[in-house]
C-alpha positions as CSV (number, residue, x, y, z in Angstrom):
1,X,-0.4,6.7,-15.7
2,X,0.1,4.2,-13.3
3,X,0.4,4.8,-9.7
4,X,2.4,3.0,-6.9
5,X,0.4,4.1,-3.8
6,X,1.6,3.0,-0.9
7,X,2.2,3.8,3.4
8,X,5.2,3.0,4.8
9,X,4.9,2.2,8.9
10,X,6.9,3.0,11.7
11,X,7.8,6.6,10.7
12,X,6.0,8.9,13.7
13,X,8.0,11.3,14.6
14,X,9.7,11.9,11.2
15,X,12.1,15.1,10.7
16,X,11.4,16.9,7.1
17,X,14.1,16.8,4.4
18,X,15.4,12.8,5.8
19,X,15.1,9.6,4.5
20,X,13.7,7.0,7.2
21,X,13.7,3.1,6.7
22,X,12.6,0.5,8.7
23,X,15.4,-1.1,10.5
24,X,14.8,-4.5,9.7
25,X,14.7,-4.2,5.5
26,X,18.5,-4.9,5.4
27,X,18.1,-7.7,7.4
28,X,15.5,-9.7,6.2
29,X,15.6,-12.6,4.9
30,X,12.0,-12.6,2.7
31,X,13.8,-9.9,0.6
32,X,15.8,-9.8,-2.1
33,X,18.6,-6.8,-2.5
34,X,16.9,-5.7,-5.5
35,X,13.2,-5.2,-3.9
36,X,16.2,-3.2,-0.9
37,X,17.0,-1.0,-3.7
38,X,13.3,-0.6,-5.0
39,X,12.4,0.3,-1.5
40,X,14.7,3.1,-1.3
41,X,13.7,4.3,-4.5
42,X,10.2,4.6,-3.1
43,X,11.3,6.4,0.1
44,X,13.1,9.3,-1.9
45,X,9.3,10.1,-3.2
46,X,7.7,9.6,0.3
47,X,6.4,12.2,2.5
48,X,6.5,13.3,6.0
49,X,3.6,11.1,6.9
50,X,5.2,8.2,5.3
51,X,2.7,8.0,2.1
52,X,4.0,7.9,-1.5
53,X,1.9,8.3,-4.5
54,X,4.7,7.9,-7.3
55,X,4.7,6.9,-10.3
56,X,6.1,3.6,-11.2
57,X,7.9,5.2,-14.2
58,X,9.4,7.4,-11.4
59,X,10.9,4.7,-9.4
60,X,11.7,2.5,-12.1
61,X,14.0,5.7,-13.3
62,X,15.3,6.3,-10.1
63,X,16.1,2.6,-9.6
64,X,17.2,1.8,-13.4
65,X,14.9,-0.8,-13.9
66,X,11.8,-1.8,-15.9
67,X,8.3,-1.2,-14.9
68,X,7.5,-4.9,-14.4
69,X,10.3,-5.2,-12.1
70,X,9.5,-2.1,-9.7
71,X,5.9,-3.9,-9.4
72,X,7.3,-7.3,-8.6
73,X,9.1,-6.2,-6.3
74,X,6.8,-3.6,-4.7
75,X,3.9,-6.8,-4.4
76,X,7.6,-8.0,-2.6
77,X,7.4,-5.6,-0.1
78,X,3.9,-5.7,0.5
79,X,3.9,-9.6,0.8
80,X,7.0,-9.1,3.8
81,X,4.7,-6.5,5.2
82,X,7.8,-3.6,5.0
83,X,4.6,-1.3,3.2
84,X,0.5,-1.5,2.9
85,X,-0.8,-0.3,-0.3
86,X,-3.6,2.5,-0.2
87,X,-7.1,1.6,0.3
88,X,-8.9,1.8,-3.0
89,X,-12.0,3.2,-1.7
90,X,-9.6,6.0,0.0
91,X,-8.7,6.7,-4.1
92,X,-10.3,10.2,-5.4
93,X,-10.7,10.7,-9.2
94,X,-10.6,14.7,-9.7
95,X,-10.6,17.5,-12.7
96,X,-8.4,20.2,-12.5
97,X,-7.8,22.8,-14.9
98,X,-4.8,25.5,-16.1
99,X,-6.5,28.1,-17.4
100,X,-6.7,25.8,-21.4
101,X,-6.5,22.0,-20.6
102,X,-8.2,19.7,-18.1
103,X,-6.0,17.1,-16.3
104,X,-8.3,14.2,-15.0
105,X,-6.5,12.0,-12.6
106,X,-6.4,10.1,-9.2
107,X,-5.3,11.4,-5.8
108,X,-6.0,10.0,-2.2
109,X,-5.8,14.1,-1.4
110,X,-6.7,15.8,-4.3
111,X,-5.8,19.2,-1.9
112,X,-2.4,17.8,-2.1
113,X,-2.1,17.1,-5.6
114,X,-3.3,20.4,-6.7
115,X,-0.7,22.3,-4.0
116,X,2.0,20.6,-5.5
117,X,1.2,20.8,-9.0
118,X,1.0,24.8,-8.4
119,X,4.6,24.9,-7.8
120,X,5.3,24.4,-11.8
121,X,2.2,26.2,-12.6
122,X,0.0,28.9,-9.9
123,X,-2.6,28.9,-12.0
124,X,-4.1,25.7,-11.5
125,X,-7.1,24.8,-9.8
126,X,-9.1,21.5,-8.6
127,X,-12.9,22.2,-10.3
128,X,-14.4,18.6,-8.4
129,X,-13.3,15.8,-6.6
130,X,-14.7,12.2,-5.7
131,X,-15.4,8.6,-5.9
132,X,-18.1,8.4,-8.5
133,X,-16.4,7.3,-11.6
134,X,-12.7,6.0,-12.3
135,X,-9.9,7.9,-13.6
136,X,-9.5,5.0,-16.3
137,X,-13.1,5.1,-17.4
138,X,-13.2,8.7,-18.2
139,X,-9.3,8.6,-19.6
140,X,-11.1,5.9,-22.0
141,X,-14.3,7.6,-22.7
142,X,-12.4,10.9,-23.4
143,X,-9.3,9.4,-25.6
144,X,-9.9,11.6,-28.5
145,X,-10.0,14.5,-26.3
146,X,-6.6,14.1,-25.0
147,X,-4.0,16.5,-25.5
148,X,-1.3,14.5,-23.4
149,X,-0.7,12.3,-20.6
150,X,-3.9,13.2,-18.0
151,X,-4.6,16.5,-20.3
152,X,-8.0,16.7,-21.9
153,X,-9.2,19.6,-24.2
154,X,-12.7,19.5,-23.2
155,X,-15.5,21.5,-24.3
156,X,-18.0,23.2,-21.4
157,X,-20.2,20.6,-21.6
158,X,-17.6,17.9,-21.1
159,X,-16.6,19.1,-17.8
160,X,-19.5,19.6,-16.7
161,X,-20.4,16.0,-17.6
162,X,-17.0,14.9,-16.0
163,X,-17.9,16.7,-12.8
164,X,-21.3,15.2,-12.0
165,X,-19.9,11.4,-12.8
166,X,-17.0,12.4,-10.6
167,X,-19.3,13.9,-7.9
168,X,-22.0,10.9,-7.8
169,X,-22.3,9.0,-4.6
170,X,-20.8,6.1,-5.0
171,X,-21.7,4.8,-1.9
172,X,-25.3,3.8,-2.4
C-alpha cells in the first residue's frame, strides 16, 4: 500500500479531538480549491503532533477522488510549502504478527503503529523493527506468501530471515 506521509507546521499547541489548518490555505493563491479540499482530507487523519501517515486510498475516499489526483495535489501542497513530506531515512520497515499471519509494513513509529493496530485486534505484537531492507522488497520477495494486503503466511524460518534483513545496519 501506498503511503502519504507527511507534517503539517504551525500546529504547537494543538487541543486533541480538533481540526487545525494553517490560516493562509484559503487564501492562497498557488492553490487550487481542489488541493483546499485534499488538504482537509489529510488533516481529518492527522495527529496531535501534526503528522499523518494515511493512506492515499484513504484520502482519496474521504475526498471522492482518484488516487492520481490526491498525489497531484499533495506534490501541490508540498510545492506551496502548506506540508513537508517525511524524511525517508526517518521510514522504519517492521514485522508484526497476530498470533497466525505476519503484516510486513512501514511506519516512521513502528510503537505507534502497533498501539493502534491493537485497538481492532490486542493481540498483536511488533517482532523487529528497522531500516535494513524496504517494505517493497520483502512485499516482492515474499508475493507467494501473501495472504492479503501487508499479511504474509510465513514459515519460522521466513521471519527469522525477514527479521535480520530488517535489523541490518543500514548505515554503514
Amino acid at each position: 500500500m501506498e503511503f502519504c506521509d507527511i507534517n503539517v507546521d504551525g500546529f504547537p499547541d494543538r487541543e486533541p479531538g480538533k481540526i487545525y489548518f494553517q490560516k493562509d490555505i484559503f487564501h492562497s493563491p498557488k492553490l487550487s480549491a481542489l488541493s483546499r479540499h485534499v488538504y482537509i482530507g489529510i488533516m481529518a487523519y492527522t495527529n496531535d503532533k501534526g503528522e499523518c501517515s494515511c493512506k492515499v486510498d484513504d484520502i482519496a475516499k474521504i475526498c471522492a477522488i482518484s488516487h492520481n489526483t490526491v498525489r497531484n495535489h499533495t506534490k501541490e501542497l508540498v510545492a506551496a510549502g502548506f506540508m513537508k513530506k517525511k524524511n525517508e531515512e526517518e521510514i522504519k520497515t517492521y514485522l508484526m504478527f497476530d498470533g497466525k499471519y505476519y503484516k510486513i509494513g512501514k511506519s516512521v513509529s513502528p510503537m505507534d503503529r502497533v498501539r493502534d493496530l491493537k485497538v481492532a485486534n490486542p493481540v498483536i505484537r511488533l517482532l523487529a523493527f528497522g531500516k535494513g531492507i524496504s517494505e517493497a522488497s520483502l512485499h516482492k520477495f515474499y508475493k507467494d506468501k501473501r495472504f492479503k494486503g501487508e499479511w504474509f503466511n510465513l514459515s519460522e524460518k521466513e521471519v527469522h530471515e525477514i527479521i535480520s534483513l530488517i535489523m541490518v545496519d543500514s548505515s554503514h
